[in-house]
C-alpha atoms as one frame of an Amber mdcrd trajectory, in Angstrom:
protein
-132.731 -47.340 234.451-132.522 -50.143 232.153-130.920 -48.402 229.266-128.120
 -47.048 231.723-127.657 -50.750 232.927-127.133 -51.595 229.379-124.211 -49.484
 228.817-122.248 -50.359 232.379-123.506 -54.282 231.274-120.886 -53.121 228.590
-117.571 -53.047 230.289-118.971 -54.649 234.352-121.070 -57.543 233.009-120.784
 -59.196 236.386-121.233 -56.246 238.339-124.430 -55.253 236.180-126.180 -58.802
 236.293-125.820 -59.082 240.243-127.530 -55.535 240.213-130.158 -56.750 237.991
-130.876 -59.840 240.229-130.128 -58.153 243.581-131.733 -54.635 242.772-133.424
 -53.795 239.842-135.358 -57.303 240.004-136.814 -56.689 243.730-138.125 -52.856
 242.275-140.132 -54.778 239.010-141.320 -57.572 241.310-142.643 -54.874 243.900
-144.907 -53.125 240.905-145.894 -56.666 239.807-147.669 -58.063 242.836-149.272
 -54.451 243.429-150.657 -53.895 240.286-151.907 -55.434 236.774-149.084 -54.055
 234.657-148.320 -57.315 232.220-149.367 -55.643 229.167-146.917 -52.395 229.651
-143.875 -54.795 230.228-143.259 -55.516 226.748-141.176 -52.647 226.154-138.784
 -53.705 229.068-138.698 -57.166 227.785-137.735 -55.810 224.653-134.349 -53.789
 226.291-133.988 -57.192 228.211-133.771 -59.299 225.523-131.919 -57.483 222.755
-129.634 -55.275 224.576-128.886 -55.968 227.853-128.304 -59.740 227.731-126.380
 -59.152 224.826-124.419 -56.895 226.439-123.709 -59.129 229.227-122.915 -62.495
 226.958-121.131 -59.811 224.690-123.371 -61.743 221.703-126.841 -62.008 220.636
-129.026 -64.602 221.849-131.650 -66.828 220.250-134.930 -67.197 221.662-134.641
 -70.434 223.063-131.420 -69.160 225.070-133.562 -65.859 226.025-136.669 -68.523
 227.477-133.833 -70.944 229.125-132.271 -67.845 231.145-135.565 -67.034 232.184
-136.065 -69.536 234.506-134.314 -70.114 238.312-130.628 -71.064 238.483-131.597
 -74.388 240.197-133.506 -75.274 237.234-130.320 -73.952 234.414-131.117 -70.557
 234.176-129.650 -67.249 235.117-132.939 -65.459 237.031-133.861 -62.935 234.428
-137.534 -63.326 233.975-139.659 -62.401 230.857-141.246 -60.174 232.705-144.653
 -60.003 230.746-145.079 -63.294 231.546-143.918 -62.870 235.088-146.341 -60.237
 235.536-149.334 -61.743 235.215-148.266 -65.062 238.094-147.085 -62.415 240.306
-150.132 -60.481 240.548-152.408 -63.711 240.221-150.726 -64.981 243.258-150.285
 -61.720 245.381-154.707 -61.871 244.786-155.004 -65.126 245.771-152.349 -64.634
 248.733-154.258 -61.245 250.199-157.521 -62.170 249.681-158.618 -63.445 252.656
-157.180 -60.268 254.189-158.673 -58.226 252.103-162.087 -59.507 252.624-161.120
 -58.963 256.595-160.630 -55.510 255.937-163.412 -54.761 254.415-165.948 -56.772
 256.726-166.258 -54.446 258.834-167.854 -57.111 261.259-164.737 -59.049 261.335
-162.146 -57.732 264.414-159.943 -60.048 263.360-157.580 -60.788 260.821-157.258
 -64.129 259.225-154.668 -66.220 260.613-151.251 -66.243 259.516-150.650 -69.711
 258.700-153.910 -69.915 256.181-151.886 -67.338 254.624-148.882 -69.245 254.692
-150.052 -72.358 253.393-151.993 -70.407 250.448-148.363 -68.844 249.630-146.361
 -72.150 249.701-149.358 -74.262 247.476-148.456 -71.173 244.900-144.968 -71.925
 245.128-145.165 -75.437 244.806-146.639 -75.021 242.341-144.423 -72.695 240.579
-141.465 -75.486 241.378-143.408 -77.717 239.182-143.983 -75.197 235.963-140.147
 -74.474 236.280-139.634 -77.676 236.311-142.219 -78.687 233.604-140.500 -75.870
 231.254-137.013 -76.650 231.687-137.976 -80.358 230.362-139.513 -78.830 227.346
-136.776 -76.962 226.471-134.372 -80.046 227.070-136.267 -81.578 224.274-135.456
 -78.571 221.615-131.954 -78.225 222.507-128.605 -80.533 220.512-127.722 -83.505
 222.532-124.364 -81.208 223.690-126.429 -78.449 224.969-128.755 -80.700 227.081
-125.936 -82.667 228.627-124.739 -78.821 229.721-128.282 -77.933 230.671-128.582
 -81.037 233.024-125.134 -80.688 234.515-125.601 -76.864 235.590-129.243 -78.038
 237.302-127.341 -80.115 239.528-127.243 -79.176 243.163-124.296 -75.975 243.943
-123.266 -76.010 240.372-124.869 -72.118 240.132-124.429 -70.510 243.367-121.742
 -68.582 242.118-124.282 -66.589 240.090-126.136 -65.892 243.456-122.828 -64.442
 244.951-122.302 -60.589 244.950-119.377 -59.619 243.757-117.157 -58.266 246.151
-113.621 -58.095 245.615-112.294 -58.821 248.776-113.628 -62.127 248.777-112.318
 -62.733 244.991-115.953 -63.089 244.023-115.715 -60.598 241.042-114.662 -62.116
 237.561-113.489 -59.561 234.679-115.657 -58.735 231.308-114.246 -61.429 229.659
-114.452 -64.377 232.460-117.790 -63.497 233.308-118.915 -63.603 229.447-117.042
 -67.030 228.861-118.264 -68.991 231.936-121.984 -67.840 230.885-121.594 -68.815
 227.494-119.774 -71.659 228.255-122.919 -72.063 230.982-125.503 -72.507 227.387
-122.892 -73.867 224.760-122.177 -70.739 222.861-119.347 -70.505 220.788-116.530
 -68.412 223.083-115.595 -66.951 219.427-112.084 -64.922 219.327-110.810 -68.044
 219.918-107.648 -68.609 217.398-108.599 -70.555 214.158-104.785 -72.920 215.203
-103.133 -73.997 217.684-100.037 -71.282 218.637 -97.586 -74.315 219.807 -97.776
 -75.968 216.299
């Protein structure tokens, strides 16, 4: 699946990141929270990181850029996990998040399930919490970045600055940008040089 997203990534870079973080996304974060699968997602990270990116940015990436697209577009990135890491929060929480169920399920004195909003508060403390790592790793990264890149970084966490990488897009709504708009506004997004960019000025 990923190796076929790879090559459309090629020539529909916008199209094939909105399927990543619409579609594909939803499928690995299903098998995450269901099952202990961290240590087998080093392969995918592997497609991630040195092909499909790539192939959307239409240039290779260094592993700071790979660990700053990582995180959530409120906090500068672009929403494509490491999964590996992923992995492991996502099936810590889904534990902590189900247990008391569980444990209801298997009493088999208890006719009752726990109530919903225990379950809901357990769920929100995890995301909280979550906020605050995001948050915690994006000011790390700040640090490790030229001052040019971090002034970018802190401008594209501001609030509506990267909703239009949460739009689908659909044409008759003029949401969809071409290869090469899509590639320049993302690279432009982390400071990468644009390249094919003429060495002087046409006009003189």
């Amino acid at each position: 699946m990923l190796n076929k997203l790879v090559q459309f990534a090629k020539s529909q870079p916008h199209a094939a990141f909105a399927c990543f973080k619409h579609g594909v996304r939803n499928k690995f974060t299903y098998f995450m929270r269901t099952m202990e699968i961290s240590t087998y997602m080093g392969p995918l990270d592997k497609i991630i990181t040195q092909q499909f990116i790539p192939a959307l940015l239409g240039c290779p990436i260094s592993p700071t850029h790979r660990e700053l697209m990582s995180l959530p577009l409120r906090n500068g990135g672009i929403g494509i996990p490491i999964l590996e890491d992923l992995a492991k929060k996502e099936y810590a929480a889904s534990l902590i998040v189900t247990q008391k169920l569980v444990s209801a399920m298997e009493n088999s004195s208890c006719s009752e399930s726990p109530p919903e909003d225990a379950i809901s508060e357990e769920l929100q403390e995890i995301l909280k919490q979550r906020v605050l790592e995001y948050e915690e790793q994006q000011r790390r990264l700040l640090k490790t970045v030229d001052k040019n890149t971090a002034r970018v970084l802190e401008q594209i966490s501001e609030p509506g600055s990267s909703n239009w990488l949460s739009c689908l897009p659909l044409r008759k709504h003029g949401f969809v940008l071409n290869k090469s708009e899509f590639r320049d506004s993302i690279r432009l997004r982390y400071n990468i040089d644009l390249g094919r960019l003429p060495s002087h000025c046409a006009c003189g």
